[in-house]
N, CA, C and O atoms as a Maestro MAE file, in Angstrom:
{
 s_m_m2io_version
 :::
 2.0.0
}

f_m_ct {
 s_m_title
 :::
 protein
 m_atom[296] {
  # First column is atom index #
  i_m_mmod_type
  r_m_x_coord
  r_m_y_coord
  r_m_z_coord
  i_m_residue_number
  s_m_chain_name
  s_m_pdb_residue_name
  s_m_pdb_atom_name
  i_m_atomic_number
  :::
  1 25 117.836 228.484 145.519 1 A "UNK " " N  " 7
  2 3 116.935 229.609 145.511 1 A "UNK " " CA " 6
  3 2 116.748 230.099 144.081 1 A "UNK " " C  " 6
  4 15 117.541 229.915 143.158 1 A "UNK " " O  " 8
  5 25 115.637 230.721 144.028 2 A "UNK " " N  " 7
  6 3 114.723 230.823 142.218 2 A "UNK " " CA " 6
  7 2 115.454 232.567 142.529 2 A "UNK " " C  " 6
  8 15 115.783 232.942 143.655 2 A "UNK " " O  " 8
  9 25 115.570 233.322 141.415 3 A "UNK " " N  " 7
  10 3 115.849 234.576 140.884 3 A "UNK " " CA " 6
  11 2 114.692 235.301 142.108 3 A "UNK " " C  " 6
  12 15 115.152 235.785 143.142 3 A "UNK " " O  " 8
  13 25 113.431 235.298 141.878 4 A "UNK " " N  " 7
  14 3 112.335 236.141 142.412 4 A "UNK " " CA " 6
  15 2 112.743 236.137 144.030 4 A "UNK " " C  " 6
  16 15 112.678 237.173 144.691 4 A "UNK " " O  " 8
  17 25 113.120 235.015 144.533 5 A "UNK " " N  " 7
  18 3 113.558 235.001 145.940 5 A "UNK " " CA " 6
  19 2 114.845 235.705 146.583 5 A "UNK " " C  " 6
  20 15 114.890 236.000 147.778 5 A "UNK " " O  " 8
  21 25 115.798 235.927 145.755 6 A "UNK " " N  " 7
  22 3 116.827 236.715 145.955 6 A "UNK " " CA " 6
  23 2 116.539 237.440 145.804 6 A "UNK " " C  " 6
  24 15 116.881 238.164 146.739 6 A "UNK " " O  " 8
  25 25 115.545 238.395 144.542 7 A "UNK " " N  " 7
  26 3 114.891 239.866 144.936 7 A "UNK " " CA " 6
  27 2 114.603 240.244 145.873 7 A "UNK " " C  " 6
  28 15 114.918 241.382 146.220 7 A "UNK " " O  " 8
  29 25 113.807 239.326 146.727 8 A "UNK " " N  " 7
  30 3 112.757 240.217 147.623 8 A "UNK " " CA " 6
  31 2 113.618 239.901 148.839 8 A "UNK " " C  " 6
  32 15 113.098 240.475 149.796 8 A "UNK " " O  " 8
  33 25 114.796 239.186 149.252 9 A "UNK " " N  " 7
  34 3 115.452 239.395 150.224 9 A "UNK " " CA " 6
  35 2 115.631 240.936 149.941 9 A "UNK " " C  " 6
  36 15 115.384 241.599 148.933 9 A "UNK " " O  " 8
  37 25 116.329 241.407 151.622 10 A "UNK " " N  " 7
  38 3 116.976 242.523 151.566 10 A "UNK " " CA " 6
  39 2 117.941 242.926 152.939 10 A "UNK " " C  " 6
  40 15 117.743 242.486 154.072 10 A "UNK " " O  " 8
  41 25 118.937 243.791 152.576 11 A "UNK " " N  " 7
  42 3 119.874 243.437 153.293 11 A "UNK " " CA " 6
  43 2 119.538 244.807 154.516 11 A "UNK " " C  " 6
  44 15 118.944 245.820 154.148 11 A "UNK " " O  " 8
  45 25 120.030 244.619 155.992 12 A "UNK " " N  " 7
  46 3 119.515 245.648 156.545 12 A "UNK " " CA " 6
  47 2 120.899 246.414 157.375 12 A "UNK " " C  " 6
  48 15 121.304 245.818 158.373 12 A "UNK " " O  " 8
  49 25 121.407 247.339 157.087 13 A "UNK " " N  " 7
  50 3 122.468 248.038 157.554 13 A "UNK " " CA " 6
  51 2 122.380 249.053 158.844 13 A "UNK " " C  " 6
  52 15 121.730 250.089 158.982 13 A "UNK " " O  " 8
  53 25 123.214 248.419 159.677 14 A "UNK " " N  " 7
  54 3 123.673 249.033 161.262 14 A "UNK " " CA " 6
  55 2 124.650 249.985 161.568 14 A "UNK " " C  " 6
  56 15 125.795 249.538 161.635 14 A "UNK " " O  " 8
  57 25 124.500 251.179 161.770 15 A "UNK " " N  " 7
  58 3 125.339 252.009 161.652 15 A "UNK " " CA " 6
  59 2 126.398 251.934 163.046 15 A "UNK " " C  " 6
  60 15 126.124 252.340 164.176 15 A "UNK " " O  " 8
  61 25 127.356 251.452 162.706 16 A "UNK " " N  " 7
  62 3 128.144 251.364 164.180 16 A "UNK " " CA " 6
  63 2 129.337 252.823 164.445 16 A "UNK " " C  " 6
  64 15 129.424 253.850 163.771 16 A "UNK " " O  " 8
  65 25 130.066 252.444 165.567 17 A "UNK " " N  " 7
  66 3 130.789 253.603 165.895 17 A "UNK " " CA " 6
  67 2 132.727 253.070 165.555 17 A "UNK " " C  " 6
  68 15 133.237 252.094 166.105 17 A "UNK " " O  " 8
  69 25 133.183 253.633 164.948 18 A "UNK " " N  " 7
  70 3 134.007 253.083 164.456 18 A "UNK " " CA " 6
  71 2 135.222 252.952 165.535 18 A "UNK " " C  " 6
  72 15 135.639 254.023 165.977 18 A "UNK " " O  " 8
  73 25 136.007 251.421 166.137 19 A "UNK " " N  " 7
  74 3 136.230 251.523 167.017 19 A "UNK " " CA " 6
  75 2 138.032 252.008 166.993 19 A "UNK " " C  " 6
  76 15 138.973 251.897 166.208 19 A "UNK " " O  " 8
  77 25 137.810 252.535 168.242 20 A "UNK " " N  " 7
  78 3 138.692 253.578 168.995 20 A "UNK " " CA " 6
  79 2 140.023 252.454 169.472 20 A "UNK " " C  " 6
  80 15 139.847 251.294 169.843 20 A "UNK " " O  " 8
  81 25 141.262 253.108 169.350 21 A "UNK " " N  " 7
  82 3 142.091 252.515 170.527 21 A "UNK " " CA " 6
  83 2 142.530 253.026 171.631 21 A "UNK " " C  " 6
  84 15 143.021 254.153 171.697 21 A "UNK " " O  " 8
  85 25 142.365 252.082 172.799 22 A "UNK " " N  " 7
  86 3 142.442 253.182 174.168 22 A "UNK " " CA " 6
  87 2 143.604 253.002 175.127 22 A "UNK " " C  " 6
  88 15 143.845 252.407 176.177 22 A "UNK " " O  " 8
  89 25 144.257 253.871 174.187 23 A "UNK " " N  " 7
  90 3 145.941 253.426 174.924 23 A "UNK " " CA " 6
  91 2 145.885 254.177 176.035 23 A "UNK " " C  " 6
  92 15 147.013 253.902 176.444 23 A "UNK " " O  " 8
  93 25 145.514 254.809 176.733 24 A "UNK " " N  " 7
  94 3 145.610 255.331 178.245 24 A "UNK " " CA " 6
  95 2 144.912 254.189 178.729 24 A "UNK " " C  " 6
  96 15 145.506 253.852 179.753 24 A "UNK " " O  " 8
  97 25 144.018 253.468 178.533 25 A "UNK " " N  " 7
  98 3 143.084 252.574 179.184 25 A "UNK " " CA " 6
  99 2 144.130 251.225 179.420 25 A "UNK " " C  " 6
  100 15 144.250 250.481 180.394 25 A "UNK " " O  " 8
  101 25 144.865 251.248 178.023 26 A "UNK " " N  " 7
  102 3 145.748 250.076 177.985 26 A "UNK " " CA " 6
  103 2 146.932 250.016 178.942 26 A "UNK " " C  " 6
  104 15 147.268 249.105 179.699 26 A "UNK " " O  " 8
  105 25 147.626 251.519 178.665 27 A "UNK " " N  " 7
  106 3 148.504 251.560 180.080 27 A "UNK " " CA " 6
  107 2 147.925 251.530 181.417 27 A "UNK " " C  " 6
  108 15 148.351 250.618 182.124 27 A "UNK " " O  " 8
  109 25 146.986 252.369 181.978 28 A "UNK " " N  " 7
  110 3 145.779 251.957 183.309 28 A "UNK " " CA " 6
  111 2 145.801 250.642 183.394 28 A "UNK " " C  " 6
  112 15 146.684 250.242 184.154 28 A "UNK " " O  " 8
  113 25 145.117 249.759 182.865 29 A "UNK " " N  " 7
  114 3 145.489 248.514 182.948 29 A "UNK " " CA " 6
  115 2 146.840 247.743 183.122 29 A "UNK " " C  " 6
  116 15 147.000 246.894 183.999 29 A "UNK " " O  " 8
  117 25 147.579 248.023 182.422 30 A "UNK " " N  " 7
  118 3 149.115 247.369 182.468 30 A "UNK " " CA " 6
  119 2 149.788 247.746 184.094 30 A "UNK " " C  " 6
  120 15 150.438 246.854 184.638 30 A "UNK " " O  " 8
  121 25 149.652 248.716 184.619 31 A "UNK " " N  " 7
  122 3 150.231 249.556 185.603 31 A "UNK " " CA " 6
  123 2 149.202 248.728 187.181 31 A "UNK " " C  " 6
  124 15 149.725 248.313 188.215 31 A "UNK " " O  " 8
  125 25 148.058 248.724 186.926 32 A "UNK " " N  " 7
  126 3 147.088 248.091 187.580 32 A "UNK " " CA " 6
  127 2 147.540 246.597 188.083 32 A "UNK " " C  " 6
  128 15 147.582 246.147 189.228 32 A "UNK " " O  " 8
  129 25 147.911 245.895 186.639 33 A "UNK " " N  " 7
  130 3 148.040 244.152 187.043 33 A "UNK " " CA " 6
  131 2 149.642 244.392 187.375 33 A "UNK " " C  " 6
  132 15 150.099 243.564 188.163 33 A "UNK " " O  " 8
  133 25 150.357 245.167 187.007 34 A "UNK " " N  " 7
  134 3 151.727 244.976 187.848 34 A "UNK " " CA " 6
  135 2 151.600 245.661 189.300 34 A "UNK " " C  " 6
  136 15 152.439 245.173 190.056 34 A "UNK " " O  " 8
  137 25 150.853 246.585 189.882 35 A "UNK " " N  " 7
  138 3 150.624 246.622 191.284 35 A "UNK " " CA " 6
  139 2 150.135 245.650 192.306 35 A "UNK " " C  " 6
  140 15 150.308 245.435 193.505 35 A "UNK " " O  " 8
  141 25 149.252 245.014 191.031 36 A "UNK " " N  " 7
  142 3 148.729 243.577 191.957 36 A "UNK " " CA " 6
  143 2 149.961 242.668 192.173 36 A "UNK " " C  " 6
  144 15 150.359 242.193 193.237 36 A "UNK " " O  " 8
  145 25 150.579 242.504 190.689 37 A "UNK " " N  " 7
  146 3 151.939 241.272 190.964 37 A "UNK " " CA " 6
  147 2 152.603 241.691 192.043 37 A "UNK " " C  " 6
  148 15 152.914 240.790 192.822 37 A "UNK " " O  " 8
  149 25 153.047 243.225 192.451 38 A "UNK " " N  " 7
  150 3 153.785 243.970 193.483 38 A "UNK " " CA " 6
  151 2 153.414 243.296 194.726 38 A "UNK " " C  " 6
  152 15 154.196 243.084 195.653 38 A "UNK " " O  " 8
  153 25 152.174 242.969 194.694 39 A "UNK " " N  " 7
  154 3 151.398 243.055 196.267 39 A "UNK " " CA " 6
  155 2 151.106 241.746 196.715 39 A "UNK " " C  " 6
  156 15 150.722 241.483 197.855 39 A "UNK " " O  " 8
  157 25 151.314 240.827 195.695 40 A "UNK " " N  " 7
  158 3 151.676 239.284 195.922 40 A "UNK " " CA " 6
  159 2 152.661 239.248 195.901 40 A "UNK " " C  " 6
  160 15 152.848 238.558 196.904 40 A "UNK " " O  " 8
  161 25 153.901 239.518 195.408 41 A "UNK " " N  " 7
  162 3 154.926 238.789 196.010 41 A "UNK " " CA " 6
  163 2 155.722 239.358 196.896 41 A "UNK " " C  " 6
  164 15 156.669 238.803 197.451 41 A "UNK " " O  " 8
  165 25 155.188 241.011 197.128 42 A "UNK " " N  " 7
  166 3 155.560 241.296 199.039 42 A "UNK " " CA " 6
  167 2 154.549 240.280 199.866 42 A "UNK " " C  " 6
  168 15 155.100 239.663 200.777 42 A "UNK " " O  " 8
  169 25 153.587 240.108 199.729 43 A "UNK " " N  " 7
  170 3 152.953 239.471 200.889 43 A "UNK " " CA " 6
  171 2 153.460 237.791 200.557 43 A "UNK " " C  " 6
  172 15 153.263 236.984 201.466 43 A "UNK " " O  " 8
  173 25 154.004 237.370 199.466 44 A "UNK " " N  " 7
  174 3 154.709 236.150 199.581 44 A "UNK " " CA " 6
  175 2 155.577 235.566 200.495 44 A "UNK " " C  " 6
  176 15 155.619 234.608 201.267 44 A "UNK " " O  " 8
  177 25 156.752 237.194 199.843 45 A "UNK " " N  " 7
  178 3 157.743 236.701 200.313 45 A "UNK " " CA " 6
  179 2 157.540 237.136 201.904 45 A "UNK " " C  " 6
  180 15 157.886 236.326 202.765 45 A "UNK " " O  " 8
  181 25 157.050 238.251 202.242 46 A "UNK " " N  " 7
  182 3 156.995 238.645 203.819 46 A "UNK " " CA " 6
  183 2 156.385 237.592 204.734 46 A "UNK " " C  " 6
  184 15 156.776 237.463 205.894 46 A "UNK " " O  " 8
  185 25 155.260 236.715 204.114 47 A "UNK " " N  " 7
  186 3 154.576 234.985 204.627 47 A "UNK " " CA " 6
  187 2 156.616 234.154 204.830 47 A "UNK " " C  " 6
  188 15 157.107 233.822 205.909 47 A "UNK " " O  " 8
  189 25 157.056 234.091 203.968 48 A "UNK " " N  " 7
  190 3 158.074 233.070 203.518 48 A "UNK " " CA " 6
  191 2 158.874 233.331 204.303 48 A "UNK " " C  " 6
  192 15 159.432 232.431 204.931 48 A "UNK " " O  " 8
  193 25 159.196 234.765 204.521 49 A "UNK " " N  " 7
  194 3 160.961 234.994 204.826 49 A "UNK " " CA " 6
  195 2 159.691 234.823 206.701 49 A "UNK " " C  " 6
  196 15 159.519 233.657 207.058 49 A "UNK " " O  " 8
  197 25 159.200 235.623 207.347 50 A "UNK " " N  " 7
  198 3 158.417 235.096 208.276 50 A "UNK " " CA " 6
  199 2 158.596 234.205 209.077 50 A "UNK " " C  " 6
  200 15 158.791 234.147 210.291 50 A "UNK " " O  " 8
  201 25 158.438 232.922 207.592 51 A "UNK " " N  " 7
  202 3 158.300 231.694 208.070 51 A "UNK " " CA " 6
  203 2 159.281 230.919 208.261 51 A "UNK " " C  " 6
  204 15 159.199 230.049 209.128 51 A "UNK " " O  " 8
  205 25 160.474 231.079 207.455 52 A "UNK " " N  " 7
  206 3 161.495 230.641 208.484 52 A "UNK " " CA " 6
  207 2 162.394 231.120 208.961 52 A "UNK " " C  " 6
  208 15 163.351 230.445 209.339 52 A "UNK " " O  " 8
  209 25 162.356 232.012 209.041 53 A "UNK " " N  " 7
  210 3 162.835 233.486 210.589 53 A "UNK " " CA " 6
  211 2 162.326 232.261 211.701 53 A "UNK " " C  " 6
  212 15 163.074 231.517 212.335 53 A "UNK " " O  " 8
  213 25 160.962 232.288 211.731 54 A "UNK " " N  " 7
  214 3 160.195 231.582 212.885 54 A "UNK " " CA " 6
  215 2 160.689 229.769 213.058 54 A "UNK " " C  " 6
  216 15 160.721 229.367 214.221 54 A "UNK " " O  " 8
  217 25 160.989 228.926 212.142 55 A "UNK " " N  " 7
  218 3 161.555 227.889 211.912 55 A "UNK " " CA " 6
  219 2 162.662 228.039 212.185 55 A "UNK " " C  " 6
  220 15 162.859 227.270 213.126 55 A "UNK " " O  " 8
  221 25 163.832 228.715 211.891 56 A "UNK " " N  " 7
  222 3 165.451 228.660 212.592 56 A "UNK " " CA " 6
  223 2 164.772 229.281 213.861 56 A "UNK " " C  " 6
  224 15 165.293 228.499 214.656 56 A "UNK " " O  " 8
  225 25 164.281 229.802 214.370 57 A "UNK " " N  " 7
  226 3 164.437 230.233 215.844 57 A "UNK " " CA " 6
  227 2 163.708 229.477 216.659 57 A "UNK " " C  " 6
  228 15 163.209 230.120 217.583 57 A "UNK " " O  " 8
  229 25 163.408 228.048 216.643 58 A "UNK " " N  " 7
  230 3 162.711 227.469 216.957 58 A "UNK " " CA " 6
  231 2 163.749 225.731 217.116 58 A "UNK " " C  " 6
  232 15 163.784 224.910 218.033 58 A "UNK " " O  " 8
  233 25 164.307 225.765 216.045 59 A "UNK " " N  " 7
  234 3 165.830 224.338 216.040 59 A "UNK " " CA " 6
  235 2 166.810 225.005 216.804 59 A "UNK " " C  " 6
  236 15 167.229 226.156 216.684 59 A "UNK " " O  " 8
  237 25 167.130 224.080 217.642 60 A "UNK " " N  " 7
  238 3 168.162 224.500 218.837 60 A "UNK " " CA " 6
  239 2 169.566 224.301 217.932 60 A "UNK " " C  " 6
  240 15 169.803 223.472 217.054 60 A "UNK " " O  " 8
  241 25 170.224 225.139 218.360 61 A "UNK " " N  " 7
  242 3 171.425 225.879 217.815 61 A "UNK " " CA " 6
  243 2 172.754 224.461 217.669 61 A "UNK " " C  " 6
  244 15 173.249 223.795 218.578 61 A "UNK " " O  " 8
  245 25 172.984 224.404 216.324 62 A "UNK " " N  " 7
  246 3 173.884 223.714 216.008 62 A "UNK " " CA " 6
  247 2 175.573 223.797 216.343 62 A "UNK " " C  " 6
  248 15 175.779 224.775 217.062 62 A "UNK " " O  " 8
  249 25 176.388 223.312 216.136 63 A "UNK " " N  " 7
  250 3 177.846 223.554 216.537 63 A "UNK " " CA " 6
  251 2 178.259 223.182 214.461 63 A "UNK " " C  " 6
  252 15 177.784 222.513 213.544 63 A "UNK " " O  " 8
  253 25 179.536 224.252 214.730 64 A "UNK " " N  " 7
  254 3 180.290 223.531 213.388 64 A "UNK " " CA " 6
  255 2 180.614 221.963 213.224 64 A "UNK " " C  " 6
  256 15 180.839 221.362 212.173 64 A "UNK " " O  " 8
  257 25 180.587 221.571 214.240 65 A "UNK " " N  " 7
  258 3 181.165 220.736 215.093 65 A "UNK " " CA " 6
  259 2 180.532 219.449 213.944 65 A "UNK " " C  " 6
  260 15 181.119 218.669 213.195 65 A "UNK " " O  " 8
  261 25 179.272 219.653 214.200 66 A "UNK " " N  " 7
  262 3 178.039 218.668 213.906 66 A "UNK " " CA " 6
  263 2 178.195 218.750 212.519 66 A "UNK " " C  " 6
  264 15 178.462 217.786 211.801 66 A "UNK " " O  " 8
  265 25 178.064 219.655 212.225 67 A "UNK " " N  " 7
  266 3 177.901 219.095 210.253 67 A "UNK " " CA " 6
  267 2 179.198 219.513 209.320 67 A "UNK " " C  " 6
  268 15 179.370 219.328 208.116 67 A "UNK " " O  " 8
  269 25 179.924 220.049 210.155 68 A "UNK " " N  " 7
  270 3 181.621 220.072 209.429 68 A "UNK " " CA " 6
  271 2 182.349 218.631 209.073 68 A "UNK " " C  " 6
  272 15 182.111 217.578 209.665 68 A "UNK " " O  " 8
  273 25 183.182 218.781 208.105 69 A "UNK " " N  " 7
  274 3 183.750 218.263 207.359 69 A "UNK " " CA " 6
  275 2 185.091 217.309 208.613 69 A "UNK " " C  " 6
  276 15 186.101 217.870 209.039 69 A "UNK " " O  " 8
  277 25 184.728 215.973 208.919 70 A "UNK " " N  " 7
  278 3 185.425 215.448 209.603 70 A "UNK " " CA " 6
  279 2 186.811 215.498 209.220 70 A "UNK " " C  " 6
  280 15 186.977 215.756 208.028 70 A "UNK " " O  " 8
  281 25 187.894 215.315 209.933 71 A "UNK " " N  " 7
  282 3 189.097 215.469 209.823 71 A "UNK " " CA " 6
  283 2 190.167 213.841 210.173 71 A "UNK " " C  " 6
  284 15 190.366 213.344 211.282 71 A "UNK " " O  " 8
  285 25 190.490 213.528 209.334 72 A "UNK " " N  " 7
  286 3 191.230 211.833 209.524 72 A "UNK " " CA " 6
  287 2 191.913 211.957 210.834 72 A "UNK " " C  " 6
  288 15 192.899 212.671 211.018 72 A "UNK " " O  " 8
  289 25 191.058 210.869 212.172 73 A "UNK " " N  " 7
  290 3 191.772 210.758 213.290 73 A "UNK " " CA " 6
  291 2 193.378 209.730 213.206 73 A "UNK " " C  " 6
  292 15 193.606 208.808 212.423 73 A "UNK " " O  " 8
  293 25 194.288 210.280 214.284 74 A "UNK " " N  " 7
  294 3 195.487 209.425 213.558 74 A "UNK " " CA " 6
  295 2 195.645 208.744 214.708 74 A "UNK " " C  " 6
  296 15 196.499 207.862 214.790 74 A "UNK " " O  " 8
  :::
 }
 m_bond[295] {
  # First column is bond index #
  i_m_from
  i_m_to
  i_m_order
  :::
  1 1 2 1
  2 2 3 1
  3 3 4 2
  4 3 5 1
  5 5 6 1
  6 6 7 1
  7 7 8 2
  8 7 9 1
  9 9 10 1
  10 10 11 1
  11 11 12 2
  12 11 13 1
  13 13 14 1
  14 14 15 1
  15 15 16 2
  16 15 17 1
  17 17 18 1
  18 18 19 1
  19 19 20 2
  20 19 21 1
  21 21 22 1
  22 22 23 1
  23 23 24 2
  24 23 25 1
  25 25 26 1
  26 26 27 1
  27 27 28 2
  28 27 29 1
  29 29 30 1
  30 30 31 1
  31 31 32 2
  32 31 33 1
  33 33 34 1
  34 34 35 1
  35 35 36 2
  36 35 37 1
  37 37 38 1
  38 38 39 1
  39 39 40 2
  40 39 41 1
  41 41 42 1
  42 42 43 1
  43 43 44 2
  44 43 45 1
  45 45 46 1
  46 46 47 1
  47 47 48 2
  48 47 49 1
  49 49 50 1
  50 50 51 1
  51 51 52 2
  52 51 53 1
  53 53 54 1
  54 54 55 1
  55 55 56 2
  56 55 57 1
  57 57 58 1
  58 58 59 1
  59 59 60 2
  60 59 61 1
  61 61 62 1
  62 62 63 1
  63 63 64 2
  64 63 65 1
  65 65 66 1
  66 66 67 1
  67 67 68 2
  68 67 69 1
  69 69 70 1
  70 70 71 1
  71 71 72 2
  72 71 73 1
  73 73 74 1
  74 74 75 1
  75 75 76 2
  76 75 77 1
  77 77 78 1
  78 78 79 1
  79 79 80 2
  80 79 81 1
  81 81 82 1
  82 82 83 1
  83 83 84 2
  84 83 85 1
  85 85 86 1
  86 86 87 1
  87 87 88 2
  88 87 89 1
  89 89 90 1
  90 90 91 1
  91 91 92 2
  92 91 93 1
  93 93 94 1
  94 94 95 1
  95 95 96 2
  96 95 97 1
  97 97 98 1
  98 98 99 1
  99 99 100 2
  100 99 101 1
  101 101 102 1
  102 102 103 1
  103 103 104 2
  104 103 105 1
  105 105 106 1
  106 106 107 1
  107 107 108 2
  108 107 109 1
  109 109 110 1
  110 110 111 1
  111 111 112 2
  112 111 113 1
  113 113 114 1
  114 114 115 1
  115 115 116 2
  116 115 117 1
  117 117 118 1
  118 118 119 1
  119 119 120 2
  120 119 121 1
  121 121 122 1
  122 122 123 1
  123 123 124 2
  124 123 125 1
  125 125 126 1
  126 126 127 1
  127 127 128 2
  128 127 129 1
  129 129 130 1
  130 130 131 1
  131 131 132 2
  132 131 133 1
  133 133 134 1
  134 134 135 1
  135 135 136 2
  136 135 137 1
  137 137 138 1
  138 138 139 1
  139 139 140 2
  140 139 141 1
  141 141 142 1
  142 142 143 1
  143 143 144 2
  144 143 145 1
  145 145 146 1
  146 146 147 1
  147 147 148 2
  148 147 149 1
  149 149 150 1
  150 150 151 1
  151 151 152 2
  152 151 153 1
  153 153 154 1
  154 154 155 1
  155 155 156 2
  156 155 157 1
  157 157 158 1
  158 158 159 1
  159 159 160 2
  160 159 161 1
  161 161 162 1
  162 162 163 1
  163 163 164 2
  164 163 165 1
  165 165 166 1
  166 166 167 1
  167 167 168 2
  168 167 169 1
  169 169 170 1
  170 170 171 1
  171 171 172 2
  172 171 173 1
  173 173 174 1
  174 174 175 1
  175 175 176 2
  176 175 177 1
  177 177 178 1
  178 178 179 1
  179 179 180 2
  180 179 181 1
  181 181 182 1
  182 182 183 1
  183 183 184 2
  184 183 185 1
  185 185 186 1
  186 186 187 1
  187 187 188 2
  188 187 189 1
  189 189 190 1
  190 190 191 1
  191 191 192 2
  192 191 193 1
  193 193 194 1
  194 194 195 1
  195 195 196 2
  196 195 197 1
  197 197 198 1
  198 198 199 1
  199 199 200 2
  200 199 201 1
  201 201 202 1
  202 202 203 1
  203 203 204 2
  204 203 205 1
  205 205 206 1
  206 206 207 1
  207 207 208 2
  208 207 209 1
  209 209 210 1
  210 210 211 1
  211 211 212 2
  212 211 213 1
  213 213 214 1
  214 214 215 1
  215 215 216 2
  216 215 217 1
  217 217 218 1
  218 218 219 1
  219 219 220 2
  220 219 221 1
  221 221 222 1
  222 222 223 1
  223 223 224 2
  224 223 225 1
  225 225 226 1
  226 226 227 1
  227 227 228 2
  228 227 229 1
  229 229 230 1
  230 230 231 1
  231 231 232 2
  232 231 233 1
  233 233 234 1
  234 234 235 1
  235 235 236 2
  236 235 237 1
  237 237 238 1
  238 238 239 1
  239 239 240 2
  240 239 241 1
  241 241 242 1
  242 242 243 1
  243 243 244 2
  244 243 245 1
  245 245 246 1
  246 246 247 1
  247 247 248 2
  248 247 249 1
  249 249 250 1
  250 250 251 1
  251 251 252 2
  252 251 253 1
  253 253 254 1
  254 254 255 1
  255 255 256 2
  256 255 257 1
  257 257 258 1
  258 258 259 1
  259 259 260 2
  260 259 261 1
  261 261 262 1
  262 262 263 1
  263 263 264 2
  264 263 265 1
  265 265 266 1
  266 266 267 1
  267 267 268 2
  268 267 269 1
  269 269 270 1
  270 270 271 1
  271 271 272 2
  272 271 273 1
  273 273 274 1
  274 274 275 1
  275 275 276 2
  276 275 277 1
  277 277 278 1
  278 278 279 1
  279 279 280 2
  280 279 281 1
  281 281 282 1
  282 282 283 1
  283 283 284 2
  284 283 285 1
  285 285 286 1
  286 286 287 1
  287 287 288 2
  288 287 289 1
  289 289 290 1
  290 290 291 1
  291 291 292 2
  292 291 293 1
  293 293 294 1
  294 294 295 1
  295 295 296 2
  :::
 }
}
Protein backbone atom coordinates (compact mmCIF):
# COMPACT_ATOMS: atom_id res chain seq x y z
CA UNK A 1 0.00 0.00 0.00
CA UNK A 2 1.22 3.74 -1.33
CA UNK A 3 1.29 6.53 1.73
CA UNK A 4 -2.09 8.31 0.15
CA UNK A 5 -3.96 4.94 0.78
CA UNK A 6 -3.23 4.59 4.38
CA UNK A 7 -4.50 8.19 4.73
CA UNK A 8 -7.74 7.86 3.59
CA UNK A 9 -8.34 4.56 5.46
CA UNK A 10 -10.01 5.20 8.73
CA UNK A 11 -10.51 3.49 11.74
CA UNK A 12 -14.17 3.27 13.20
CA UNK A 13 -14.65 2.94 17.09
CA UNK A 14 -17.52 0.92 19.05
CA UNK A 15 -18.30 1.94 22.23
CA UNK A 16 -18.86 -1.24 24.29
CA UNK A 17 -19.99 -1.94 27.92
CA UNK A 18 -17.22 -2.93 29.94
CA UNK A 19 -17.71 -6.48 30.97
CA UNK A 20 -19.05 -7.37 34.38
CA UNK A 21 -18.39 -10.53 36.53
CA UNK A 22 -21.45 -12.34 37.62
CA UNK A 23 -20.64 -14.22 40.57
CA UNK A 24 -24.22 -14.70 41.86
CA UNK A 25 -24.98 -15.95 38.30
CA UNK A 26 -21.86 -18.16 38.67
CA UNK A 27 -22.95 -19.63 41.97
CA UNK A 28 -26.90 -19.98 40.46
CA UNK A 29 -25.37 -21.97 38.05
CA UNK A 30 -22.95 -24.12 40.10
CA UNK A 31 -25.87 -24.97 42.67
CA UNK A 32 -28.25 -25.66 39.55
CA UNK A 33 -25.84 -28.45 37.78
CA UNK A 34 -25.21 -30.05 41.24
CA UNK A 35 -29.12 -30.42 41.79
CA UNK A 36 -29.28 -31.99 38.50
CA UNK A 37 -26.17 -34.45 39.45
CA UNK A 38 -28.47 -34.93 42.84
CA UNK A 39 -31.40 -36.06 40.72
CA UNK A 40 -29.50 -38.53 38.56
CA UNK A 41 -27.96 -40.41 40.78
CA UNK A 42 -31.13 -40.76 43.17
CA UNK A 43 -33.03 -41.86 40.22
CA UNK A 44 -29.89 -44.16 39.37
CA UNK A 45 -29.39 -45.60 42.14
CA UNK A 46 -33.32 -45.97 43.16
CA UNK A 47 -33.57 -47.80 39.10
CA UNK A 48 -30.39 -50.05 40.50
CA UNK A 49 -30.96 -50.83 44.08
CA UNK A 50 -34.89 -51.59 42.56
CA UNK A 51 -33.42 -53.72 40.33
CA UNK A 52 -31.95 -56.13 42.20
CA UNK A 53 -34.20 -56.04 45.24
CA UNK A 54 -36.45 -57.44 42.26
CA UNK A 55 -33.60 -60.00 40.91
CA UNK A 56 -32.77 -61.66 44.49
CA UNK A 57 -36.46 -62.01 45.04
CA UNK A 58 -37.01 -63.73 42.11
CA UNK A 59 -33.67 -66.74 42.48
CA UNK A 60 -34.98 -69.32 44.70
CA UNK A 61 -33.29 -69.29 47.97
CA UNK A 62 -29.90 -70.83 48.33
CA UNK A 63 -28.54 -73.06 51.37
CA UNK A 64 -24.93 -72.38 52.90
CA UNK A 65 -24.81 -75.65 52.03
CA UNK A 66 -24.39 -74.93 48.19
CA UNK A 67 -21.67 -72.47 47.94
CA UNK A 68 -19.77 -73.04 51.34
CA UNK A 69 -16.46 -74.04 51.63
CA UNK A 70 -16.42 -78.00 51.43
CA UNK A 71 -15.01 -79.80 54.32
CA UNK A 72 -12.40 -83.06 53.68
CA UNK A 73 -14.78 -86.21 53.85
CA UNK A 74 -12.86 -88.96 55.93
Amino acid sequence: MTLPLLAIQSITWIKVQKPTFDLVGVVLGSFALAGVCVLVALALGGVLGLGFILRNRRLPPRSWADDGVKLAQR
